[in-house]
MMTF fields as JSON, N, C-alpha, C and O atoms, coordinates in Angstrom:
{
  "mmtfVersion": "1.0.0",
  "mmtfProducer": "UNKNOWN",
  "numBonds": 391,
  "numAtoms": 392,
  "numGroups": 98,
  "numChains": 1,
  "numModels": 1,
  "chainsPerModel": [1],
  "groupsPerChain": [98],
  "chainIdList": ["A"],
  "bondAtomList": [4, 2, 8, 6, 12, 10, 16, 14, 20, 18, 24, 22, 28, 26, 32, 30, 36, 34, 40, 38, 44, 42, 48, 46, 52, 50, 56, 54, 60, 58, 64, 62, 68, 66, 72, 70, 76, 74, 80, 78, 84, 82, 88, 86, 92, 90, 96, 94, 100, 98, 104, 102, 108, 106, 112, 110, 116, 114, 120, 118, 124, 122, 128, 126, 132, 130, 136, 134, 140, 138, 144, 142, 148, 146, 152, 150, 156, 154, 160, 158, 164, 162, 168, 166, 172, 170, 176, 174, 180, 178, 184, 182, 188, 186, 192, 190, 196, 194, 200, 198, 204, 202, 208, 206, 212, 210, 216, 214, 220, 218, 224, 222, 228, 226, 232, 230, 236, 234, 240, 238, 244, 242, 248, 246, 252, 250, 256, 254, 260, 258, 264, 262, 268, 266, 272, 270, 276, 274, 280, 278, 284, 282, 288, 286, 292, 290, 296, 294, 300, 298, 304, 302, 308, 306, 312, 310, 316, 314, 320, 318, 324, 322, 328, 326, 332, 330, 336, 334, 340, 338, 344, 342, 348, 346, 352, 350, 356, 354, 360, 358, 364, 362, 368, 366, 372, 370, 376, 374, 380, 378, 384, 382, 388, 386],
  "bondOrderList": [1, 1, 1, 1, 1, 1, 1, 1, 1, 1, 1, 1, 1, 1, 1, 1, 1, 1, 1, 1, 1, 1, 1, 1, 1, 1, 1, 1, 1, 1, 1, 1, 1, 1, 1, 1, 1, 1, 1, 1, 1, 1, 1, 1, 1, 1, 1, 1, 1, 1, 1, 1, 1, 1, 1, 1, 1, 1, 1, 1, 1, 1, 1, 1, 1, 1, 1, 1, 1, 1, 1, 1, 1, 1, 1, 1, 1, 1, 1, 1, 1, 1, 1, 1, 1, 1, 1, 1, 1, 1, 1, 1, 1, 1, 1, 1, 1],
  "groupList": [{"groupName": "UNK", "atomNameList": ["N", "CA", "C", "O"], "elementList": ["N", "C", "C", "O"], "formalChargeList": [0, 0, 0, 0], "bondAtomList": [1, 0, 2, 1, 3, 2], "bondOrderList": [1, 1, 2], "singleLetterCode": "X", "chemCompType": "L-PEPTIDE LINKING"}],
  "groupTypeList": [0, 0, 0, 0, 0, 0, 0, 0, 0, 0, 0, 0, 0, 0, 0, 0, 0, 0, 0, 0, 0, 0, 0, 0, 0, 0, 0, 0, 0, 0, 0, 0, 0, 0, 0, 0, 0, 0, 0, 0, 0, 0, 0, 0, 0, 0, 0, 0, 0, 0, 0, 0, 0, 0, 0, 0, 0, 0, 0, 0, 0, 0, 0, 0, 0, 0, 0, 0, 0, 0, 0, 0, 0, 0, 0, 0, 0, 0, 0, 0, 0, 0, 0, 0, 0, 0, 0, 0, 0, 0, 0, 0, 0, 0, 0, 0, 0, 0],
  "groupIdList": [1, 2, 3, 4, 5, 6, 7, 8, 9, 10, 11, 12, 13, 14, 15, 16, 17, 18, 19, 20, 21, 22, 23, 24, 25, 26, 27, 28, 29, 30, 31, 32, 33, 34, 35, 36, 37, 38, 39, 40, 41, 42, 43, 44, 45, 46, 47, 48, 49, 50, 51, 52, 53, 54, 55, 56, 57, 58, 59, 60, 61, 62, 63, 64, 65, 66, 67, 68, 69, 70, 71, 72, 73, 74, 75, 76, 77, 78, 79, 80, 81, 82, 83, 84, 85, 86, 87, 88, 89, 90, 91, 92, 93, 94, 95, 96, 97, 98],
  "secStructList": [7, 6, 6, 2, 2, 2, 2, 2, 2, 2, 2, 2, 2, 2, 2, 2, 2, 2, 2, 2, 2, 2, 2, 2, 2, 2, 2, 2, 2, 2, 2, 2, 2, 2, 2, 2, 2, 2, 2, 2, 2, 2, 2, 6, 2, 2, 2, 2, 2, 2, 2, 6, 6, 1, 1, 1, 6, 6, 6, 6, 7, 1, 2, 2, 2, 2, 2, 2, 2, 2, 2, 2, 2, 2, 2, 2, 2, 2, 2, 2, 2, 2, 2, 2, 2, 2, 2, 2, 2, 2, 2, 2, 2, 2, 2, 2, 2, 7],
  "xCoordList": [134.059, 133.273, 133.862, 133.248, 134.986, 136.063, 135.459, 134.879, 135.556, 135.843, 134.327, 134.184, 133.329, 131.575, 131.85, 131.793, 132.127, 132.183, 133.347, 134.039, 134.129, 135.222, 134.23, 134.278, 133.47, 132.715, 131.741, 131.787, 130.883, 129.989, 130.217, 129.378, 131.547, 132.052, 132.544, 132.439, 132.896, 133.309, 131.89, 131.727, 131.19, 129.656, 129.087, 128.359, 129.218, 128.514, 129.365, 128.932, 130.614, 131.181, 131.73, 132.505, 131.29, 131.221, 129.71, 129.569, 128.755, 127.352, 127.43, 126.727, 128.202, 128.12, 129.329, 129.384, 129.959, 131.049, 130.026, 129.613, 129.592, 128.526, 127.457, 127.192, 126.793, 125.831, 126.52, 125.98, 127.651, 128.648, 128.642, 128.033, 129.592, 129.762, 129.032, 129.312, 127.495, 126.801, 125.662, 124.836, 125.934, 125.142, 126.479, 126.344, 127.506, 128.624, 128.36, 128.363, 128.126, 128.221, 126.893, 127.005, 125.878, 124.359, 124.755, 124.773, 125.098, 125.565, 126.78, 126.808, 127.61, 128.566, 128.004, 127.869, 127.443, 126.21, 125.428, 125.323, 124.883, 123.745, 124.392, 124.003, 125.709, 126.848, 126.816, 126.521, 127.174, 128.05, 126.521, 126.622, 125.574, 124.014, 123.801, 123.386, 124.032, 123.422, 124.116, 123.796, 125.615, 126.88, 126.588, 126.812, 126.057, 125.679, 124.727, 124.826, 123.687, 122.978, 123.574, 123.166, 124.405, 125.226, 126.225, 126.284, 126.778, 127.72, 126.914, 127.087, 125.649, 124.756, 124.447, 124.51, 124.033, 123.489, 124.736, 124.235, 126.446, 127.468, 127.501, 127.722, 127.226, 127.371, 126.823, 127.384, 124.904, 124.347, 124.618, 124.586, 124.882, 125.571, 126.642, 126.818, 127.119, 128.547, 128.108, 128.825, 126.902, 126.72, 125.683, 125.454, 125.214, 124.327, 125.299, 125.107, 126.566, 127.132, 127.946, 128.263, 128.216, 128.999, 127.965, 128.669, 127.002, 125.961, 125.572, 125.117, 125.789, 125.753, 127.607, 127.726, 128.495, 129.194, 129.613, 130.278, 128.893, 129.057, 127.801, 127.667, 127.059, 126.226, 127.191, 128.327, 126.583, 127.479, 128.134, 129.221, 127.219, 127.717, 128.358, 128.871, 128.185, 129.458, 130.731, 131.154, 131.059, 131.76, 133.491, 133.923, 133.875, 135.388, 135.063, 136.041, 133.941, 133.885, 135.207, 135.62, 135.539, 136.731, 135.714, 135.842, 135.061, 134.22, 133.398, 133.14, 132.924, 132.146, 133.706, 133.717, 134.397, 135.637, 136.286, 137.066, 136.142, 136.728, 135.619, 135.992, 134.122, 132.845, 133.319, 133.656, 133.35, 133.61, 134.614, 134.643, 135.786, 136.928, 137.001, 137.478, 136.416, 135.992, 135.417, 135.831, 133.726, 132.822, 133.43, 132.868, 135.007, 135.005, 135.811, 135.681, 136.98, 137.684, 136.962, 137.262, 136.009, 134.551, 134.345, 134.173, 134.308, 133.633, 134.354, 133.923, 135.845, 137.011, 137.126, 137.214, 137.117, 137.192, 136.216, 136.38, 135.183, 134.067, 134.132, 134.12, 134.179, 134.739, 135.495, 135.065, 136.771, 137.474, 137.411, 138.052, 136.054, 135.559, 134.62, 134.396, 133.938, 133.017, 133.828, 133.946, 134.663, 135.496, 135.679, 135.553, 135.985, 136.237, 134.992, 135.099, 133.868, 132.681, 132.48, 132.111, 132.757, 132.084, 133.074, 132.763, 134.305, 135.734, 134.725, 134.849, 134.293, 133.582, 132.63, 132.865, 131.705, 131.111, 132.097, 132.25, 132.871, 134.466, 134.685, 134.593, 134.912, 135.494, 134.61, 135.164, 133.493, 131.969, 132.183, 132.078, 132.464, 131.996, 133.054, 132.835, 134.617, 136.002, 136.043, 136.668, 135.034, 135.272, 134.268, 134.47, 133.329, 132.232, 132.957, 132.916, 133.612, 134.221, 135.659, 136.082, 136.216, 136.685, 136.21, 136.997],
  "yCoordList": [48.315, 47.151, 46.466, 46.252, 46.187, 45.641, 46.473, 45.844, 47.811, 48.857, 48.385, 47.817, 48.636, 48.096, 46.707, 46.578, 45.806, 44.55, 44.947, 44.224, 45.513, 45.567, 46.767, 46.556, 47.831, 48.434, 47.472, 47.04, 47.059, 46.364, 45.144, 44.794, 44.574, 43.527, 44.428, 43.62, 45.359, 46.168, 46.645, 46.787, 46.764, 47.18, 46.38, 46.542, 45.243, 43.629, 43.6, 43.545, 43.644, 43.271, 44.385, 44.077, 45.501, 46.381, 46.535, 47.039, 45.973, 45.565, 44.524, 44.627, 43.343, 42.159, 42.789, 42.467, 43.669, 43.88, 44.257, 43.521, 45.571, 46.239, 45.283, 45.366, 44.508, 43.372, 42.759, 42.404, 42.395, 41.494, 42.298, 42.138, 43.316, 44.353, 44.735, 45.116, 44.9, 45.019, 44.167, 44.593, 42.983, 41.627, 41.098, 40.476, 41.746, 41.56, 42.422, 41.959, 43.553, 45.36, 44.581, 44.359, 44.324, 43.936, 42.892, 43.153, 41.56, 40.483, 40.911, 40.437, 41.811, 42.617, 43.017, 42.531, 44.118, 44.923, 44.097, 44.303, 42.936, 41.734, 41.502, 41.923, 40.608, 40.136, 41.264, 41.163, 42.679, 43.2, 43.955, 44.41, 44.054, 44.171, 43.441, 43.857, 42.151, 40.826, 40.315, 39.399, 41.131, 40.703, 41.003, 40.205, 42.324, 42.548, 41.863, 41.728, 41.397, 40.317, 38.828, 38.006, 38.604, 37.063, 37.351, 36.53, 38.457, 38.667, 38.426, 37.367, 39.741, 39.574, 38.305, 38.038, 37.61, 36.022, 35.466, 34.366, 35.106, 34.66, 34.983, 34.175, 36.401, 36.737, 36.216, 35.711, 36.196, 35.754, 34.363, 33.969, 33.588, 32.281, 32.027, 30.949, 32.658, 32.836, 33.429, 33.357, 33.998, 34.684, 33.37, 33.252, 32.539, 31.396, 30.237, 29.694, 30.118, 29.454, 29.535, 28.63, 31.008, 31.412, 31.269, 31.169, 31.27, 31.355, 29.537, 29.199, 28.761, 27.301, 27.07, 25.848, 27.478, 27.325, 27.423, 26.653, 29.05, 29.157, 28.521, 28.824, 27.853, 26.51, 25.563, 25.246, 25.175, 24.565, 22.99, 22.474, 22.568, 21.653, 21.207, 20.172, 22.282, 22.234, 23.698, 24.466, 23.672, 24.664, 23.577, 22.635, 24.382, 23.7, 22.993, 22.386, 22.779, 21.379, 21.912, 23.057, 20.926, 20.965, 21.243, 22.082, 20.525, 20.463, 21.699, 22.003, 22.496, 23.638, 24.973, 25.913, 24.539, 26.041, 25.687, 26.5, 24.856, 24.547, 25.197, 25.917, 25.082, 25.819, 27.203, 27.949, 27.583, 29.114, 29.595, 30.826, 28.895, 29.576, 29.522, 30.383, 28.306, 28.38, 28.988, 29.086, 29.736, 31.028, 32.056, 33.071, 32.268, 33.316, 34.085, 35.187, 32.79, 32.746, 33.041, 34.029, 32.309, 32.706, 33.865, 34.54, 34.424, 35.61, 37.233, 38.326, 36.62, 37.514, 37.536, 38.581, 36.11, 36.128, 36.495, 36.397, 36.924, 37.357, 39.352, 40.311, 39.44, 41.253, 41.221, 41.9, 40.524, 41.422, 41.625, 42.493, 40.197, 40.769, 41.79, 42.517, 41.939, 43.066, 43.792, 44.038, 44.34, 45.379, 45.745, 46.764, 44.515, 44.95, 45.347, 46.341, 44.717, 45.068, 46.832, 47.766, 46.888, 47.93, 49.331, 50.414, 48.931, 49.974, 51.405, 52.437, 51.579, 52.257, 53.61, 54.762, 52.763, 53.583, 54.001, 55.206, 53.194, 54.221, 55.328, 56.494, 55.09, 55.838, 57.391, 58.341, 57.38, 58.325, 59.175, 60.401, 58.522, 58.735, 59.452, 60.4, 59.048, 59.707, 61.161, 62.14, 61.074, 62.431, 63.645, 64.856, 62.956, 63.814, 64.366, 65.575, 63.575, 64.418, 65.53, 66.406, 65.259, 66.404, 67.72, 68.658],
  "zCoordList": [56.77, 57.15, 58.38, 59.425, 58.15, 59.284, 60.488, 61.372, 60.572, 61.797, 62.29, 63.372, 61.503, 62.112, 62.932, 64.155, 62.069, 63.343, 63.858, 63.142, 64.523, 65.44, 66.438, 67.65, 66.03, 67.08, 67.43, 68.582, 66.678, 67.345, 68.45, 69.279, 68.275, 68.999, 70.357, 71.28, 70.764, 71.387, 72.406, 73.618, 71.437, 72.55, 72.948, 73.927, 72.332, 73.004, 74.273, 75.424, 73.893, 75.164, 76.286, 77.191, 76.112, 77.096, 78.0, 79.114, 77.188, 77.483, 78.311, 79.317, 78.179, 78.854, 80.63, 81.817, 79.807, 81.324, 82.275, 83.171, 82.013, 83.022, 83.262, 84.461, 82.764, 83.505, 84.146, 85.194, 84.005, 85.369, 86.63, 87.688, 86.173, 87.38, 87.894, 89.03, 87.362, 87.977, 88.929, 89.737, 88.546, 89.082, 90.733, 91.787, 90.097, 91.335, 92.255, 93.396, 92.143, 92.975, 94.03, 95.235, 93.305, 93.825, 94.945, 96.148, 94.323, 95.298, 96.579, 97.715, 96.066, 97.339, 98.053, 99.176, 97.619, 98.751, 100.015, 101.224, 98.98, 99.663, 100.864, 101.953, 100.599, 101.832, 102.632, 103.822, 101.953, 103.402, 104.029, 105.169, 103.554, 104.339, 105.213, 106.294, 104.969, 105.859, 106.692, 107.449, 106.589, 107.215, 108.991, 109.901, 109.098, 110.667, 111.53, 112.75, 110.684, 111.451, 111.514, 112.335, 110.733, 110.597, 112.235, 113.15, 112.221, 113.2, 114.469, 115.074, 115.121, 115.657, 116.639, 117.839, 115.269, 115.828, 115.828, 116.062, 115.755, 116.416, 117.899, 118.8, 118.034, 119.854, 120.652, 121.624, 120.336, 120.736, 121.024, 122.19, 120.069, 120.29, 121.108, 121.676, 121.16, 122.186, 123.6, 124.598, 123.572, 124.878, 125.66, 126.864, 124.589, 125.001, 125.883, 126.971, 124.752, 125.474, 126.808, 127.58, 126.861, 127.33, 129.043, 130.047, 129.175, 130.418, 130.774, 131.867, 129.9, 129.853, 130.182, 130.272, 130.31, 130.926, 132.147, 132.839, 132.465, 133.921, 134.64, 135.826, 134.192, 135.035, 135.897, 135.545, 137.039, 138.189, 137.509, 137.769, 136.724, 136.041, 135.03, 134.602, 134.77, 133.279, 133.552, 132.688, 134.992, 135.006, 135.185, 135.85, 134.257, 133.849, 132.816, 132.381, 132.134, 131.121, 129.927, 129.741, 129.414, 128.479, 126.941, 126.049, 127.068, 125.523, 125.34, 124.176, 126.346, 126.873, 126.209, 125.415, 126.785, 126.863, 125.695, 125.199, 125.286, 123.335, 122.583, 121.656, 122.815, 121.876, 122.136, 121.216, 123.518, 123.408, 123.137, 123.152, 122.799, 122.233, 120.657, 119.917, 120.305, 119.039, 118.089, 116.933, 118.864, 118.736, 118.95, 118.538, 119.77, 119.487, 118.484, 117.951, 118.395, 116.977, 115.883, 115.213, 115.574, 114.141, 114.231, 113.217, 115.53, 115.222, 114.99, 114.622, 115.486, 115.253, 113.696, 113.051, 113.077, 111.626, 110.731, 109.515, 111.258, 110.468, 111.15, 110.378, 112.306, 112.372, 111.355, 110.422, 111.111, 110.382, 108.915, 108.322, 107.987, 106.885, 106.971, 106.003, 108.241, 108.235, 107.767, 106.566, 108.886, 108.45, 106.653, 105.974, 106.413, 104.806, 104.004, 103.286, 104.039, 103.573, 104.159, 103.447, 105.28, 105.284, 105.438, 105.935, 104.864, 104.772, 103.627, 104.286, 102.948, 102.791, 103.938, 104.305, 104.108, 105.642, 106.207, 106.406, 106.538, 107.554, 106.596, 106.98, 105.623, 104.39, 104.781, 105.334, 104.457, 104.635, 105.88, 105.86, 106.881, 108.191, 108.657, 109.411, 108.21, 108.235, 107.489, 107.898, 105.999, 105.499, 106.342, 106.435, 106.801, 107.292, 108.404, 108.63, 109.108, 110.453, 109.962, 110.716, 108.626, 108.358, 107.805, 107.683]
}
């Protein structure tokens, strides 16, 4: 009797693991999918500013060359979670060329 509720407690909660892991795997995926267009639209932003700087009037601005050093810091820190999201694909792409 004991061993029945000790299996059954065992499949509830191997039931509940895999709906986690699997509601996590889904939401991982989501991020590192959406991760290249998030990056994308940083450049663009940086390439916006970066052309509003070299305008005659805001050339040297201090507040202008703090945004773009700022954008580009963000965007160094977001390559290098790409990177992690998508260490996989490297993974793929590394075996295929062997």
């Amino acid at each position: 009797m004991i061993w029945w509720a000790l299996f059954s407690l065992s499949v509830m909660l191997n039931i509940l693991f895999v709906w986690y892991v699997r509601n996590m795997v889904i939401r991982f995926n989501f991020l590192g999918e959406n991760l290249d267009n998030f990056v994308t639209e940083i450049q663009d932003y940086q390439g916006h500013l970066k052309r509003i700087g070299e305008m005659d009037i805001y050339v040297g601005d201090q507040t202008i060359v703090g945004l773009m050093k700022h954008t580009k810091d963000i965007e160094e820190f977001i390559v290098e979670y790409q990177n992690v999201f998508l260490l996989e694909e490297k993974e793929e792409h590394e075996e295929e060329k062997a």
